[in-house]
Each structure stands twice: as C-alpha cells, then as structure tokens.
FIMARLUM-144863 format. One line per 4 residues: number of its first residue (from 0); for each residue x, y, z of N, C-alpha, C, O. Coordinates in nm, 2 decimals. Example, Ala and Ser with C-alpha at 12.3 -4.5 7.8 and 13.67 -1.06 7.14 Angstrom:
2
0 = 1.32/-0.57/0.78/1.23/-0.45/0.78/1.32/-0.33/0.78/1.42/-0.33/0.85 ~ 1.28/-0.22/0.71/1.37/-0.11/0.71/1.29/0.00/0.79/1.34/0.11/0.80
END
This chain:
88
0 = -2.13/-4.03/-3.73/-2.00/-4.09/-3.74/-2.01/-4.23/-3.80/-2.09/-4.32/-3.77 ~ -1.91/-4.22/-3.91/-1.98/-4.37/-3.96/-1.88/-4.51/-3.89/-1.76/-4.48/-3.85 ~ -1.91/-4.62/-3.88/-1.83/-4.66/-3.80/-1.79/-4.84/-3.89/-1.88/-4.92/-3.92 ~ -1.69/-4.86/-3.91/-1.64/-4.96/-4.00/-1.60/-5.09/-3.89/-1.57/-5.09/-3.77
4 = -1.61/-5.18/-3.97/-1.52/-5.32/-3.89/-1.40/-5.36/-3.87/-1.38/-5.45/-3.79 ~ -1.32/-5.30/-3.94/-1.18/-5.30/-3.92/-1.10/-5.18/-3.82/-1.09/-5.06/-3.85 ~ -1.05/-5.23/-3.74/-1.01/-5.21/-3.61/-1.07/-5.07/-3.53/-1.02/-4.98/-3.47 ~ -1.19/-5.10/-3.53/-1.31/-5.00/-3.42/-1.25/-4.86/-3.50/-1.19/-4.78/-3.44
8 = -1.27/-4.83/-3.64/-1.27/-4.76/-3.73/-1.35/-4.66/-3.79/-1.42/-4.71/-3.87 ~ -1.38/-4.53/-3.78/-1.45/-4.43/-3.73/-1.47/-4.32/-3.79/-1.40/-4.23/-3.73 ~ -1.54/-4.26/-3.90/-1.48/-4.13/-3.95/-1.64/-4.05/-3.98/-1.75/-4.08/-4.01 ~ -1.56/-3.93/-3.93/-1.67/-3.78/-3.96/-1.64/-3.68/-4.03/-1.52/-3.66/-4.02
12 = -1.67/-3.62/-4.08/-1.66/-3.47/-4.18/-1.68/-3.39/-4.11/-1.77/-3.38/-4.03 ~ -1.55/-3.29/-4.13/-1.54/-3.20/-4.10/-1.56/-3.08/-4.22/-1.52/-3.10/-4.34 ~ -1.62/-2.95/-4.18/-1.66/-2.84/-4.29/-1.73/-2.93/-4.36/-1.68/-2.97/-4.47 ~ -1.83/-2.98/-4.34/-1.91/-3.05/-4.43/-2.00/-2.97/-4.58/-2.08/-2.88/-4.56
16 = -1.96/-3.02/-4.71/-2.04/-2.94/-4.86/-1.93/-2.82/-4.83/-1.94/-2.70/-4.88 ~ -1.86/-2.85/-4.77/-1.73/-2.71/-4.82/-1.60/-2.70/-4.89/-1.52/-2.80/-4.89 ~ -1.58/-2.61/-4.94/-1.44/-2.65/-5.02/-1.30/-2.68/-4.93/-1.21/-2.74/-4.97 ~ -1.32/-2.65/-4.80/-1.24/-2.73/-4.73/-1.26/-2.83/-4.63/-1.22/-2.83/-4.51
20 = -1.33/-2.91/-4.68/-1.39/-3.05/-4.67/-1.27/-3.16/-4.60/-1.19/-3.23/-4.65 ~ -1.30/-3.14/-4.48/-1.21/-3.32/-4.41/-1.27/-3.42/-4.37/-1.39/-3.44/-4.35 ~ -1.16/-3.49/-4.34/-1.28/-3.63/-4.28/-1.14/-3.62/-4.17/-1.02/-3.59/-4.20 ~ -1.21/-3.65/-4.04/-1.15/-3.69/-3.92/-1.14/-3.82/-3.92/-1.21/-3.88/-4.00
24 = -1.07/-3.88/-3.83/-1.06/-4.05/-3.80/-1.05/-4.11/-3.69/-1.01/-4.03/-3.61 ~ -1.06/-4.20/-3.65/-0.98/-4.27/-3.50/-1.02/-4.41/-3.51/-1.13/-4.46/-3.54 ~ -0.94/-4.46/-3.48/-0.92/-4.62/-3.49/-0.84/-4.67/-3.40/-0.74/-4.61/-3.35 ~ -0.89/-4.81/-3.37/-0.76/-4.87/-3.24/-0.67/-4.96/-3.29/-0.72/-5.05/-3.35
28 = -0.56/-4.95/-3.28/-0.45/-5.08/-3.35/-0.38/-5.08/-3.25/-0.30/-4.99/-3.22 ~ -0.40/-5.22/-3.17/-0.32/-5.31/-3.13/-0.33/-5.24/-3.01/-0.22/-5.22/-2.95 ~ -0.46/-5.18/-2.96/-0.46/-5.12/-2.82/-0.47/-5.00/-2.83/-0.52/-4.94/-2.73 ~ -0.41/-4.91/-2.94/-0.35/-4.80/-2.89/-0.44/-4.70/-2.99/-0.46/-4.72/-3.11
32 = -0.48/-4.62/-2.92/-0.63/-4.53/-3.04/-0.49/-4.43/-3.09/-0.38/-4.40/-3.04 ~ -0.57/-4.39/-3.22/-0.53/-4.30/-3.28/-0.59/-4.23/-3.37/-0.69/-4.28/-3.43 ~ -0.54/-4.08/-3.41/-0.66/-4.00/-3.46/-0.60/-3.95/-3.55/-0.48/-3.95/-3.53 ~ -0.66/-3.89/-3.67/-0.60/-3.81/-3.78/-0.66/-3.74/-3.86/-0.76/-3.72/-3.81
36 = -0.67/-3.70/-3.97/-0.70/-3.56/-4.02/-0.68/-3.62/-4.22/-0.57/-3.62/-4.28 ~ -0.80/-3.67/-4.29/-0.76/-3.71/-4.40/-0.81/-3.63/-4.50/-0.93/-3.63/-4.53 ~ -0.70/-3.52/-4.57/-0.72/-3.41/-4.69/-0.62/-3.43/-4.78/-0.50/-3.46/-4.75 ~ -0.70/-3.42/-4.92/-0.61/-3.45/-5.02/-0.54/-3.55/-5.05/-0.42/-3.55/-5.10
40 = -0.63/-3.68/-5.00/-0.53/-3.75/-5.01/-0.43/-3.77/-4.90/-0.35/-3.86/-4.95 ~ -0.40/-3.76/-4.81/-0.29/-3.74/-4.74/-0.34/-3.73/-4.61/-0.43/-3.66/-4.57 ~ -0.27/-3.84/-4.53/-0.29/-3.86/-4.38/-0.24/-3.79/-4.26/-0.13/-3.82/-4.21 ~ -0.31/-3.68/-4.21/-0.19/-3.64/-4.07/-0.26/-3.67/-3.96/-0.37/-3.63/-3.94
44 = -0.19/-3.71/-3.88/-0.20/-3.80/-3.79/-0.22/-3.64/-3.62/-0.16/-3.54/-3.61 ~ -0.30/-3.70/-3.55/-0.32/-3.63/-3.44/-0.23/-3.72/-3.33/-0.17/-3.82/-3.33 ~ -0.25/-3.59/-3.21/-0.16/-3.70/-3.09/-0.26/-3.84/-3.03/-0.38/-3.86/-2.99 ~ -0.15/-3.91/-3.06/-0.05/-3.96/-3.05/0.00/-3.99/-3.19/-0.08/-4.00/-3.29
48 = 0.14/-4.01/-3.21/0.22/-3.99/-3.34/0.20/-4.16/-3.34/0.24/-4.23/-3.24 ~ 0.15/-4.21/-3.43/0.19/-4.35/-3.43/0.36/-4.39/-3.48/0.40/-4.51/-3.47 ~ 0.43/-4.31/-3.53/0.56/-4.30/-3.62/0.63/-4.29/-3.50/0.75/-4.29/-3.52 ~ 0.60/-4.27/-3.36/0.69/-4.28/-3.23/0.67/-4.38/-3.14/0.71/-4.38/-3.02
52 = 0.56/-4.50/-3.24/0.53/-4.61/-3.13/0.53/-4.72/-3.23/0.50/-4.82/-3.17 ~ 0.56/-4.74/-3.36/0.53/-4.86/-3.40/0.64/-4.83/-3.58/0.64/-4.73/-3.66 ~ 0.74/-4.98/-3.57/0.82/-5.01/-3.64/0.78/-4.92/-3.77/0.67/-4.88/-3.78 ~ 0.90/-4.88/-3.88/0.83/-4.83/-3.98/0.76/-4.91/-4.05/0.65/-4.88/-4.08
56 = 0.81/-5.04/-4.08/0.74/-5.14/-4.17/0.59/-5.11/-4.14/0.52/-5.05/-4.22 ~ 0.55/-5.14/-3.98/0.44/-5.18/-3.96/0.38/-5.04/-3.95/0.25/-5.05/-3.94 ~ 0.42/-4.94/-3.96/0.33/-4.81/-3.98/0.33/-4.77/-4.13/0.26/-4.67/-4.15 ~ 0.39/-4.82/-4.21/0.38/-4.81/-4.34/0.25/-4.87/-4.41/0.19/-4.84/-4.51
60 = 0.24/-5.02/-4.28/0.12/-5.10/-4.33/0.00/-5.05/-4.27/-0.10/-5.12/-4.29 ~ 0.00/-4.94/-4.19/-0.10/-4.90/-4.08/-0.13/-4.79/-4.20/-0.24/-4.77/-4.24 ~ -0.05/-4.74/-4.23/-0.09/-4.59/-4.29/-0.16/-4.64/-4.48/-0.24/-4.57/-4.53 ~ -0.13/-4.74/-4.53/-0.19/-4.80/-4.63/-0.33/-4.84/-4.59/-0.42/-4.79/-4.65
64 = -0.36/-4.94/-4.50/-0.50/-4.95/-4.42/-0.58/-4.84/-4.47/-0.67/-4.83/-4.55 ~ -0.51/-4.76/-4.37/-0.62/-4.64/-4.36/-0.61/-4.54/-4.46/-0.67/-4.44/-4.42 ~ -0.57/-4.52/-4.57/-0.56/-4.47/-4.71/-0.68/-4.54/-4.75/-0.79/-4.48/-4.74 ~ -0.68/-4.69/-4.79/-0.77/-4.76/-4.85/-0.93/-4.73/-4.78/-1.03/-4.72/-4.85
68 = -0.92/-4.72/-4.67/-1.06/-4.72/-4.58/-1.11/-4.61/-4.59/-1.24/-4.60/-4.60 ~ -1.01/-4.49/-4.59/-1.08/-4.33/-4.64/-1.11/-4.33/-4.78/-1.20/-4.26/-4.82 ~ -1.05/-4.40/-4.85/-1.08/-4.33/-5.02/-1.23/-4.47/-5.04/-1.31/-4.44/-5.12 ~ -1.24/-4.59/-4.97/-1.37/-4.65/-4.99/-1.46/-4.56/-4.92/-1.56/-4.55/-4.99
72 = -1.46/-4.51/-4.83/-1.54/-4.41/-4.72/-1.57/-4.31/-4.81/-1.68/-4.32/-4.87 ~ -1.49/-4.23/-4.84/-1.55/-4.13/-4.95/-1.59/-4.13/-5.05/-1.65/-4.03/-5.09 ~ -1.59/-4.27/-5.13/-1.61/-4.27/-5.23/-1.77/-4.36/-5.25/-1.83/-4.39/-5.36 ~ -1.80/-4.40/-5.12/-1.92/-4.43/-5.08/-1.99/-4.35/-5.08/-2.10/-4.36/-5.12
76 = -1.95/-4.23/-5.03/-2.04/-4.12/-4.95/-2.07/-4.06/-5.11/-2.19/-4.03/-5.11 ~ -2.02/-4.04/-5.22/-2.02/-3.95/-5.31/-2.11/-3.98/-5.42/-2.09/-4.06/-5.50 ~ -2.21/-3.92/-5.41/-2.33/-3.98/-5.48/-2.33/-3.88/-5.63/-2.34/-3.76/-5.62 ~ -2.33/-3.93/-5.73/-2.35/-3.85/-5.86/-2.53/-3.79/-5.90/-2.62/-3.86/-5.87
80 = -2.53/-3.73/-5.92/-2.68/-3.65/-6.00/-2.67/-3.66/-6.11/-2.55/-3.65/-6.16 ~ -2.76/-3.67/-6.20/-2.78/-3.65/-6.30/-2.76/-3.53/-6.41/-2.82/-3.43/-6.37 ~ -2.72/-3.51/-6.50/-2.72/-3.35/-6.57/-2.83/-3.30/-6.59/-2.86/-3.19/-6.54 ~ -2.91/-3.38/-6.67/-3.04/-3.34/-6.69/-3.15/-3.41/-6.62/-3.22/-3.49/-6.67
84 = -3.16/-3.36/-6.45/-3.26/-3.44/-6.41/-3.42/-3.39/-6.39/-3.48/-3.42/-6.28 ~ -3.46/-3.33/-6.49/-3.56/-3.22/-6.45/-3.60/-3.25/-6.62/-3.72/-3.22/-6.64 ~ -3.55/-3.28/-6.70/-3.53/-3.36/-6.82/-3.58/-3.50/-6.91/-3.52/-3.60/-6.89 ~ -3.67/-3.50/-6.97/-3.71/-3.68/-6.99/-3.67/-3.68/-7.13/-3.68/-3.78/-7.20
END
C-alpha cells in the first residue's frame, strides 16, 4: 500500500496487470476516514458517503484532492518500455 502525506492517504490495486484494474483508497479528512474505489477516472466512494457528512462546496474540494492524488499515483506507477529493447 503506498502511503502519501496528504491527509494519512493510502492506495492499493486491485486485480492488479488486469483489464479491470482498480486502485482502492482511504484517507482521513478532518477525522473522519474514508474509502473508495478509483476506475476510469471516476471516484466512488465506500461507506461512509462523505456527500452525507460534509457541505458540497467542501466535498467538491475533497473529491478534486483526491482526483489529483490518484491520477499522480498512477501515473507514477506507470512505467514505459521500450519498443525495441532487445535492439541496439
């Protein structure tokens, strides 16, 4: 599980090298843990709903966060090869 500095922030792969490839998550904001499910782009959130505990503004700015943190996360992890690497 890799684990980031912004708010005790946490993610693992799920179906890992598979075509249905996720990253799980959980992070704490402002006390309150939360967990979710990031495919495609697109955040869904596990229980607890944060959208039944925290203003929209400020879950609008919660759910941007963690957009940014998964697509740096992934795109860390994603290492290119070469075409011809067996090739000089």
């Amino acid at each position: 599980m890799t684990h980031h500095v912004y708010q005790d922030f946490k993610v693992k792969p799920l179906f890992e090298d598979q075509f249905h490839e996720r990253h799980q998550f959980e992070l704490n904001h402002e006390g309150d843990s939360y967990q979710g499910i990031f495919h495609n782009e697109e955040i869904h959130w596990l229980h607890p709903q944060p959208k039944h505990q925290l203003e929209e503004d400020d879950l609008q700015d919660l759910e941007s966060k963690v957009y940014d943190l998964m697509t740096n996360h992934i795109n860390q992890d994603f290492q290119v090869k070469p075409l011809f690497e067996d090739q000089q």
